[in-house]
Backbone as numpy.savetxt, mean C-alpha at the origin, in Angstrom:
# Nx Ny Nz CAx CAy CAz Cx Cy Cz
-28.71 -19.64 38.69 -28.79 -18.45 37.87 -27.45 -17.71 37.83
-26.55 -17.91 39.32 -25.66 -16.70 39.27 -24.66 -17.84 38.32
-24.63 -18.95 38.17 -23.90 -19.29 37.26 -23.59 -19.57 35.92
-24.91 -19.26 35.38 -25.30 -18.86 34.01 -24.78 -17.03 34.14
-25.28 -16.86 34.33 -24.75 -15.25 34.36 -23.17 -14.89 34.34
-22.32 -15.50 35.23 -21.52 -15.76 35.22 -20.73 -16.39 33.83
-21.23 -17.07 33.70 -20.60 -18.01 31.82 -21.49 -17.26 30.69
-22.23 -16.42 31.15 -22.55 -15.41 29.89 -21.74 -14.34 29.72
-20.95 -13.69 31.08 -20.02 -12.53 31.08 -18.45 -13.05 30.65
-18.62 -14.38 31.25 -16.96 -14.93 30.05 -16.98 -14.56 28.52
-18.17 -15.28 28.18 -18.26 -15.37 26.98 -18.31 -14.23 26.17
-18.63 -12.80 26.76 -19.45 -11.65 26.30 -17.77 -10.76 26.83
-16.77 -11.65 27.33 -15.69 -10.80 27.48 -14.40 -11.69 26.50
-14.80 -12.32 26.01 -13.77 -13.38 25.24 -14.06 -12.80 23.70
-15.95 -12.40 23.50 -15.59 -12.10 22.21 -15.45 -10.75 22.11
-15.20 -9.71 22.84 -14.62 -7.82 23.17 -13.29 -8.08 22.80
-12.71 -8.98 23.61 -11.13 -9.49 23.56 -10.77 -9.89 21.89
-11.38 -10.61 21.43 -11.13 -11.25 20.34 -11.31 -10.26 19.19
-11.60 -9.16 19.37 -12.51 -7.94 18.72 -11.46 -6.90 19.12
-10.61 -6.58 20.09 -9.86 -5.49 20.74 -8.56 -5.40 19.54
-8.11 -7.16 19.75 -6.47 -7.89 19.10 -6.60 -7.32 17.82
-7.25 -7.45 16.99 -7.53 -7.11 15.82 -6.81 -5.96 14.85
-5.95 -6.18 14.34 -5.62 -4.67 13.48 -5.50 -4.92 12.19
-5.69 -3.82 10.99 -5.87 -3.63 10.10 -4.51 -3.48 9.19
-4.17 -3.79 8.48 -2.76 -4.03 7.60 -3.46 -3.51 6.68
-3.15 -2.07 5.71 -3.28 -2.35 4.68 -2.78 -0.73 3.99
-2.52 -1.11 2.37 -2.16 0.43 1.93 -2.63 0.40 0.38
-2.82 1.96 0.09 -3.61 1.70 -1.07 -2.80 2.79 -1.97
-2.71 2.18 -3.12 -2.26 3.43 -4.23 -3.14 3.62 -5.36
-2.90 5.14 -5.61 -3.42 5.30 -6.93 -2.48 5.52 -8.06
-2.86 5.28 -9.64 -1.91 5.35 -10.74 -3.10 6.12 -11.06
-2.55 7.48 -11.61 -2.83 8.37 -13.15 -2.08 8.34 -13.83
-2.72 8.34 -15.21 -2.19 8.44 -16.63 -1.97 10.04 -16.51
-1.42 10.89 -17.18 -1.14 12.33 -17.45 -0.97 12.43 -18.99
-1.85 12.49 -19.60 -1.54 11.93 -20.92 -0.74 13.11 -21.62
-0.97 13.89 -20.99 -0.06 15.57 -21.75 1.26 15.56 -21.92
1.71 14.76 -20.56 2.87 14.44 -20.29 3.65 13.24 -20.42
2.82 12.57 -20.64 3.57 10.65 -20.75 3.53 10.23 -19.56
3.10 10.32 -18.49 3.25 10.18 -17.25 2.67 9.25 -16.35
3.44 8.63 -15.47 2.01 7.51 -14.54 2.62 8.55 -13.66
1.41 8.73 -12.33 1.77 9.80 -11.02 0.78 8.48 -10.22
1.54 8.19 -9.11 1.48 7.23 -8.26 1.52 7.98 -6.79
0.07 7.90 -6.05 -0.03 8.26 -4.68 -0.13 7.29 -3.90
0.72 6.79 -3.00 0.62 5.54 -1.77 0.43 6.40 -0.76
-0.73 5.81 0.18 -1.06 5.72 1.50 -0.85 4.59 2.40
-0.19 5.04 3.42 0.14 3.92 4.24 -0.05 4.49 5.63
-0.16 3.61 6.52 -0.39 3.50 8.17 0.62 4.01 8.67
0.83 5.33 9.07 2.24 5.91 9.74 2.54 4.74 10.58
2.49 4.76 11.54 2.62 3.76 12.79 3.14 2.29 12.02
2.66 1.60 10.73 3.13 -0.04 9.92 4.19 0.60 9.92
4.46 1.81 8.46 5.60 1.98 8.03 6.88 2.22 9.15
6.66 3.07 10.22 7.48 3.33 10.91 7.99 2.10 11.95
7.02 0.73 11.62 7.47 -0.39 12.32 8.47 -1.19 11.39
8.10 -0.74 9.95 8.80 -1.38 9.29 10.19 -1.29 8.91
10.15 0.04 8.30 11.94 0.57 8.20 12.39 1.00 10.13
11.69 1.06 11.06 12.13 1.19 12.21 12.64 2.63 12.35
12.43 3.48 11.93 12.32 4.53 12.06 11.49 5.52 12.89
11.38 6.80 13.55 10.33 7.28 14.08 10.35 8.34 13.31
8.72 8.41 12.69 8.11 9.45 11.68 8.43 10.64 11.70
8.79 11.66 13.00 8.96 12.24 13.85 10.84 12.88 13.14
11.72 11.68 12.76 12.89 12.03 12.69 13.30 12.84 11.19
14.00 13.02 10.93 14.47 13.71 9.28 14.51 12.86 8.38
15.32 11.66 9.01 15.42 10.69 8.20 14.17 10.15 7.51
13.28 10.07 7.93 12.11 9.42 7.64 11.63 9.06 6.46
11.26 10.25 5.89 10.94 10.53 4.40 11.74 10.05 3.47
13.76 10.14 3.89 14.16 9.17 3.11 14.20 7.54 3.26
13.84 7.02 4.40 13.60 5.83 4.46 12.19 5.72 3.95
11.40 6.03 3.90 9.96 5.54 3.39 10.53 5.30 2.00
10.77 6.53 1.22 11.28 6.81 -0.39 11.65 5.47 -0.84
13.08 5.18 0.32 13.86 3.72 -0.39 13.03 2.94 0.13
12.10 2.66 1.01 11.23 1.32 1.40 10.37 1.10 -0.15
9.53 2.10 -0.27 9.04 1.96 -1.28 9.31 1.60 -2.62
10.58 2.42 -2.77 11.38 1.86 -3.65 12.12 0.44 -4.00
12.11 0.18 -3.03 12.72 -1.34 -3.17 11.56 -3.02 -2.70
10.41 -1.84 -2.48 9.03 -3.11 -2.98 7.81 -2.27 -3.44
7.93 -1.93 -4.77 7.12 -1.63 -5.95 7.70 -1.42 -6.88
7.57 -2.03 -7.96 7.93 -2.48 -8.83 6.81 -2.28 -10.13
7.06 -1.65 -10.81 6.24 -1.38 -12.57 7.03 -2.08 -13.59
5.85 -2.28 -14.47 6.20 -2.77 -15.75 5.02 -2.37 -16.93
5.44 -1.99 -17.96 4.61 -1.36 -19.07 4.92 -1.85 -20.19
3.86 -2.68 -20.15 4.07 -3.50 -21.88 5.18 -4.55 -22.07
5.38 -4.83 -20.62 6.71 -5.63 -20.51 7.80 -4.81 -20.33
7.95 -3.91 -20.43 9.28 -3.28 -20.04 9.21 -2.50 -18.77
10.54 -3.04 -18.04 10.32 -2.21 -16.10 10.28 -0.68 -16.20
9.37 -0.18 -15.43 9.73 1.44 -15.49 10.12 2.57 -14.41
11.57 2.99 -14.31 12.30 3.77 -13.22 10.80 4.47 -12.69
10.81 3.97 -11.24 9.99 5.16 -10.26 11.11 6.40 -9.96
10.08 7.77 -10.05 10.87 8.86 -9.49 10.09 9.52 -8.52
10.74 9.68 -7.10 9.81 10.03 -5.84 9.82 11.58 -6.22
8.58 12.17 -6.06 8.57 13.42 -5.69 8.55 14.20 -4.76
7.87 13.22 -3.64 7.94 13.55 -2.51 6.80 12.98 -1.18
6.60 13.51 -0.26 5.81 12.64 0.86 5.74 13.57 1.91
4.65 13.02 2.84 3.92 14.17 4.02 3.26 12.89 4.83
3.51 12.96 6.21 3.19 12.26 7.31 2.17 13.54 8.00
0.87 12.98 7.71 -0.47 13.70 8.46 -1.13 12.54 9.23
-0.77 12.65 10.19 -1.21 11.97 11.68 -0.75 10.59 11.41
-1.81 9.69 11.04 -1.64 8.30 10.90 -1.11 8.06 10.01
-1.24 8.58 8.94 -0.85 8.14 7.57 0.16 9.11 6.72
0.94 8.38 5.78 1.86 8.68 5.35 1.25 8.82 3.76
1.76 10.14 2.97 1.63 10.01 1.48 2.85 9.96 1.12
3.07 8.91 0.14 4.19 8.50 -0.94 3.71 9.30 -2.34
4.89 10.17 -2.81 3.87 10.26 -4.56 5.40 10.48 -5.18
5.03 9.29 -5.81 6.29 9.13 -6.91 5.75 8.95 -8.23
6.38 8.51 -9.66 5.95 9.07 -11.16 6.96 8.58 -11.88
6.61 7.84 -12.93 6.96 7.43 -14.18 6.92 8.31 -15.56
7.90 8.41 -16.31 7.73 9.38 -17.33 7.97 8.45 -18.57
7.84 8.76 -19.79 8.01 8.02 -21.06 7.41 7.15 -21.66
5.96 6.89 -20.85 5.67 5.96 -20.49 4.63 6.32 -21.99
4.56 5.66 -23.24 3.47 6.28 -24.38 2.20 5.17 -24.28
1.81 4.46 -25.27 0.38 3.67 -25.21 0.55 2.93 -23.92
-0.48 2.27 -22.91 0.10 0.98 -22.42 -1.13 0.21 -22.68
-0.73 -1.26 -22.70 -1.25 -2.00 -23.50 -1.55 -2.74 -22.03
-0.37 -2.98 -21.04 -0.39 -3.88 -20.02 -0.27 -3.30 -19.03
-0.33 -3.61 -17.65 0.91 -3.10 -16.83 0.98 -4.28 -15.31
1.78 -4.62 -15.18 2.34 -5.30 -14.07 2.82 -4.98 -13.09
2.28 -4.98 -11.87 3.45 -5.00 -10.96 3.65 -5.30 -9.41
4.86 -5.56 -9.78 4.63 -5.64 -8.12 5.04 -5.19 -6.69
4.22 -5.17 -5.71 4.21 -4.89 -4.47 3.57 -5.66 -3.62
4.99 -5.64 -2.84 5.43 -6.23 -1.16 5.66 -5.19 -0.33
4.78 -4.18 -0.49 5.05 -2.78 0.89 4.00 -3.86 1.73
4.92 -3.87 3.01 4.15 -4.39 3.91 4.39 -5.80 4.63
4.55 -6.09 2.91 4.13 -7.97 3.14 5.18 -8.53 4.21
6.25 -8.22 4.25 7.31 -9.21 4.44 6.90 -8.62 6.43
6.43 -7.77 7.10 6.40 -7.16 8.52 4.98 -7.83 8.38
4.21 -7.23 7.92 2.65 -7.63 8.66 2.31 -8.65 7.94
1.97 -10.30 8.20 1.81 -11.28 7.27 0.29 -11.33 6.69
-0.74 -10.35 7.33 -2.18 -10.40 6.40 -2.02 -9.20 6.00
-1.01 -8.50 5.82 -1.24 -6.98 4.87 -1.87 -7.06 3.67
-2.56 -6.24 3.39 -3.40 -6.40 2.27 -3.03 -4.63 1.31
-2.59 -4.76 -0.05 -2.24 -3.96 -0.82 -3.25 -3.93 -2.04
-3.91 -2.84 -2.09 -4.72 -2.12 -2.91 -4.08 -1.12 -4.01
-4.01 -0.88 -5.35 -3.81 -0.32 -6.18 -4.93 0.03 -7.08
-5.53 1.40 -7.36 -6.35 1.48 -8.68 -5.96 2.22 -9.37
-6.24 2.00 -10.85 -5.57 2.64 -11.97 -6.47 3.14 -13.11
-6.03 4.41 -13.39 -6.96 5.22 -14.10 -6.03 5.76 -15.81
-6.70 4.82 -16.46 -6.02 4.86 -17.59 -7.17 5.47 -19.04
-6.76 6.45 -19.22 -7.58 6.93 -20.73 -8.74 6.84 -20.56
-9.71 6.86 -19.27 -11.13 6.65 -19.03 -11.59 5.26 -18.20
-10.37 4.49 -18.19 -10.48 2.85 -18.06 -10.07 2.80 -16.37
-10.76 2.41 -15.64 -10.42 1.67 -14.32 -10.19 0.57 -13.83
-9.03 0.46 -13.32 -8.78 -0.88 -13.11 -8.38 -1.21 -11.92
-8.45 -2.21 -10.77 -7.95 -2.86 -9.58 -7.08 -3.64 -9.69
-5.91 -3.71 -8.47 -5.14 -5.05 -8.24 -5.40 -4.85 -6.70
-5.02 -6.05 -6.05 -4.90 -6.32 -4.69 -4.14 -7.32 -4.58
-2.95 -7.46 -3.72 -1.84 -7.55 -3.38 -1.59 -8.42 -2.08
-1.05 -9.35 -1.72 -0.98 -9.73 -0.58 -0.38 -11.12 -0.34
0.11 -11.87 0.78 1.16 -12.61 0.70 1.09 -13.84 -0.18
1.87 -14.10 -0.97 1.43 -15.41 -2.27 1.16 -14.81 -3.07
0.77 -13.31 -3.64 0.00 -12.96 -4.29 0.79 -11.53 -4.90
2.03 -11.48 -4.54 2.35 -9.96 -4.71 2.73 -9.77 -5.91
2.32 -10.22 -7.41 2.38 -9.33 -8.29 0.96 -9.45 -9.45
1.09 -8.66 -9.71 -0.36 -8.43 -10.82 -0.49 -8.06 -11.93
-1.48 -8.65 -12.97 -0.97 -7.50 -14.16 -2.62 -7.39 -14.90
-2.55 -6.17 -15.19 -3.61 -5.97 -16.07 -3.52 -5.80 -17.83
-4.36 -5.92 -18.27 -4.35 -5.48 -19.94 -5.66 -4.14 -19.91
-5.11 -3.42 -20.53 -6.46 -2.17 -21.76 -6.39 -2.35 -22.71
């Protein structure tokens, strides 16, 4: 008996263990249309603790906010109707875990398509998983993002 008992508490501590390792990769943005304005307004959420593994930074420093800005900036990527469209950061706030990105596209008139892509993440955490939804003229739409997979495009 004590040795069944014994190979039931391995087992019942192998799968806690296997359950502990486990972490979650992932970040999600939203796109609004602003139609008053011509505008896409883009909010990213991300894992304080990923991002700050990623540009190597501590959240904590000044610098921060401008390293997130250019991280972001240099893996997300838009396109509207086929043509690329300048992101402009507005700004960002580190509340506990998580980080808000909110940057914005202007000029932006009908869109017919939109593409794009993002590698926040991909290239540090290899199962990061990137979420985008987009709220266009009443219309909702998903992409999800992730390694092999980092660009997307929708039609309205």
């Amino acid at each position: 008996m004590k040795k069944y008992l014994h190979i039931i508490s391995i087992f019942a501590i192998m799968v806690m263990l296997s359950f502990a390792s486990q972490d979650f990769y992932s970040s999600m943005t939203k796109v609004d249309f602003v139609e008053g304005s011509k505008t896409l307004k883009f909010t990213t959420k991300l894992n304080t603790s990923h991002i700050s593994d990623a540009i190597k930074i501590n959240p904590n420093t000044a610098q921060f906010e401008a390293e997130v800005k250019k991280y972001v900036n240099n893996n997300f990527d838009v396109y509207v109707n086929g043509t690329p469209k300048t992101l402009t950061f507005t700004g960002s706030q580190v509340k506990g875990e998580t980080v808000w990105v909110y940057f914005e596209s202007g000029g932006v008139g009908e869109v017919n398509s939109m593409k794009i892509k993002n590698t926040i993440l991909l290239g540090t955490f290899p199962r990061q998983f990137n979420l985008v939804n987009i709220a266009y003229k009443g219309n909702q739409k998903t992409m999800n993002f992730q390694r092999g997979k980092e660009v997307n495009e929708v039609s309205f």
